[in-house]
RODO-2510 file (C-alpha; in nm, 4 decimals, decimal comma):
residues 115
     n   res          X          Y          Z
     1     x     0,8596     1,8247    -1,1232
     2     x     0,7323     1,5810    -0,8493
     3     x     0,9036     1,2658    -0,9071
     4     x     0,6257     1,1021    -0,6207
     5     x     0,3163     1,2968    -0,4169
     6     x     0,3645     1,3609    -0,0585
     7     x     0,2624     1,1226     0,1832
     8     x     0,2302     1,2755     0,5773
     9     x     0,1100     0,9406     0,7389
    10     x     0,4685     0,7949     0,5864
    11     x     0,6692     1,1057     0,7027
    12     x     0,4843     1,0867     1,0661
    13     x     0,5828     0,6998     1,1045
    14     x     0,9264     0,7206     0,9940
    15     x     0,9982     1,0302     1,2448
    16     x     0,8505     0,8602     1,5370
    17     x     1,0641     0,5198     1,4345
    18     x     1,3447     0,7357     1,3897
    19     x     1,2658     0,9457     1,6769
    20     x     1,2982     0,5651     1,9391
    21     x     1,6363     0,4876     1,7607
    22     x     1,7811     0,8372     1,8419
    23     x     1,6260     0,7455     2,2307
    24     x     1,8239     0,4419     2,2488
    25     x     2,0992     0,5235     2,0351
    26     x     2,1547     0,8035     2,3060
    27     x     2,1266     0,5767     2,6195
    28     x     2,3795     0,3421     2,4346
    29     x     2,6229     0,6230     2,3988
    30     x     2,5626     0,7158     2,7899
    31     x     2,4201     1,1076     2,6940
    32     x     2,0903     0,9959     2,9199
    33     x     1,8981     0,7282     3,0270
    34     x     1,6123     0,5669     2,8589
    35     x     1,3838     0,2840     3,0372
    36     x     1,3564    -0,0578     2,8158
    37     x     1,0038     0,0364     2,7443
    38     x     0,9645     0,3617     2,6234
    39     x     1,0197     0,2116     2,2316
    40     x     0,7016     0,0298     2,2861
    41     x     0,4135     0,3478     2,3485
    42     x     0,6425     0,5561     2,0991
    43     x     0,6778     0,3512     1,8146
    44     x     0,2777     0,1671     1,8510
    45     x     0,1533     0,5352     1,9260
    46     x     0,3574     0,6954     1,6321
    47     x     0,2357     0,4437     1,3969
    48     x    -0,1402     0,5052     1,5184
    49     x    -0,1162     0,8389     1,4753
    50     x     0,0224     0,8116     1,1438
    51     x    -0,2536     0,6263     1,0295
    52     x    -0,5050     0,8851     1,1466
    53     x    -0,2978     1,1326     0,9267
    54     x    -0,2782     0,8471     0,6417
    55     x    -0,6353     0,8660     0,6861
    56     x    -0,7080     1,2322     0,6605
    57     x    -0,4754     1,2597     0,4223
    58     x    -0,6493     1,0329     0,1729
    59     x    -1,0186     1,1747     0,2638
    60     x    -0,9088     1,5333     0,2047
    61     x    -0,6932     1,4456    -0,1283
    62     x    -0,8746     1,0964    -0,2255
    63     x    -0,7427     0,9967    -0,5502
    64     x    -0,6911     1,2919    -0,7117
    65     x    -0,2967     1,3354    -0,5513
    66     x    -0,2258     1,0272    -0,7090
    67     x    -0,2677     1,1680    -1,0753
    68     x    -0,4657     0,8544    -1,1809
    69     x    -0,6653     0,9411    -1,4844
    70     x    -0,7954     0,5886    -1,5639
    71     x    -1,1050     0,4198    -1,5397
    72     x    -1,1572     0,2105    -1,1956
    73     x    -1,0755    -0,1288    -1,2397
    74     x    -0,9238    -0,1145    -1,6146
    75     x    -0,6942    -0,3999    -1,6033
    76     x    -0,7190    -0,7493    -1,4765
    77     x    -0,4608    -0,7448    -1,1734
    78     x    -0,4241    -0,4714    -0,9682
    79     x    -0,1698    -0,3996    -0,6830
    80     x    -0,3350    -0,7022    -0,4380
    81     x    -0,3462    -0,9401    -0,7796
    82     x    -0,6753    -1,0632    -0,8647
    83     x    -0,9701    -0,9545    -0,6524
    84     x    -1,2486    -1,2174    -0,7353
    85     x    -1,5310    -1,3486    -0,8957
    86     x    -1,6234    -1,0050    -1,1201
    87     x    -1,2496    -1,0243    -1,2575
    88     x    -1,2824    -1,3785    -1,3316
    89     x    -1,6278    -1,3183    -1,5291
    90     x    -1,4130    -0,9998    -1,6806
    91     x    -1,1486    -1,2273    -1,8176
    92     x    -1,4000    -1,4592    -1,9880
    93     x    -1,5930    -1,2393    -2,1284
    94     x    -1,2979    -1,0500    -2,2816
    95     x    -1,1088    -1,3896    -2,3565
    96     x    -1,3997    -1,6603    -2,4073
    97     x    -1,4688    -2,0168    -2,2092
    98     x    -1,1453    -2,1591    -2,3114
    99     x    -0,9507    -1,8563    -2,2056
   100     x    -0,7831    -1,8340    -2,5825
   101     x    -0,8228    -1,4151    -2,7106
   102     x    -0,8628    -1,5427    -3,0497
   103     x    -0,6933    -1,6943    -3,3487
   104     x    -0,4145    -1,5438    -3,3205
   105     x    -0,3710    -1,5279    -2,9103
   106     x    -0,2546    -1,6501    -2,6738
   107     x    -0,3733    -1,9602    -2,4424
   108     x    -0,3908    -1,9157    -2,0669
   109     x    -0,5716    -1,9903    -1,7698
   110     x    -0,7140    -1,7712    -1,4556
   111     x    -0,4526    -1,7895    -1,1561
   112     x    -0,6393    -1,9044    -0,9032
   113     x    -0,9022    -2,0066    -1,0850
   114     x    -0,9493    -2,3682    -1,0066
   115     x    -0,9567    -2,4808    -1,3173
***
């Protein structure tokens, strides 16, 4: 059993990081010589590319790799925290003008929210 999916773009990055240490880790232990900057064009590019396979990745697979079942947008905070005015309207609708759930809720207010 998978204990997380597979993400390329991550694997991509973290080779082309690891793949500037091993450059300068070599020209510290005196095997060759590596120019000050060669980290530069092989870390930026490495991380560009791994975007484009980030990219692919995610428009070939979409959401379905993740294994989310869920409806979009079922809670109130996702991974960014709130995302706006249409969670805001969510929350009273769901909790009322006062922002109590009831007799027997709880009392709370909207972070970020103004109020």
């Amino acid at each position: 059993m998978l204990r997380h999916e597979f993400q390329p773009g991550k694997l991509v990055g973290g080779l082309f990081v690891t793949a500037a240490g091993v450059l300068y880790l070599g020209d510290a232990g005196g095997a060759w010589e590596t120019p000050w900057f060669v980290a530069l064009p092989l870390t930026f590019g490495g991380l560009c590319l791994a975007g484009a396979v980030a990219f692919m990745h995610h428009s070939i697979r979409g959401h379905r790799a993740s294994g989310r079942t869920g409806e979009a947008g079922g809670g109130l905070a996702g991974a960014a925290g709130w995302t706006g005015p249409a969670q805001r309207a969510e929350w009273t609708e769901r909790t009322g003008p006062e922002g109590t759930t009831g007799s027997a809720g709880s009392t709370g207010h909207i972070p970020g929210g103004g109020q």
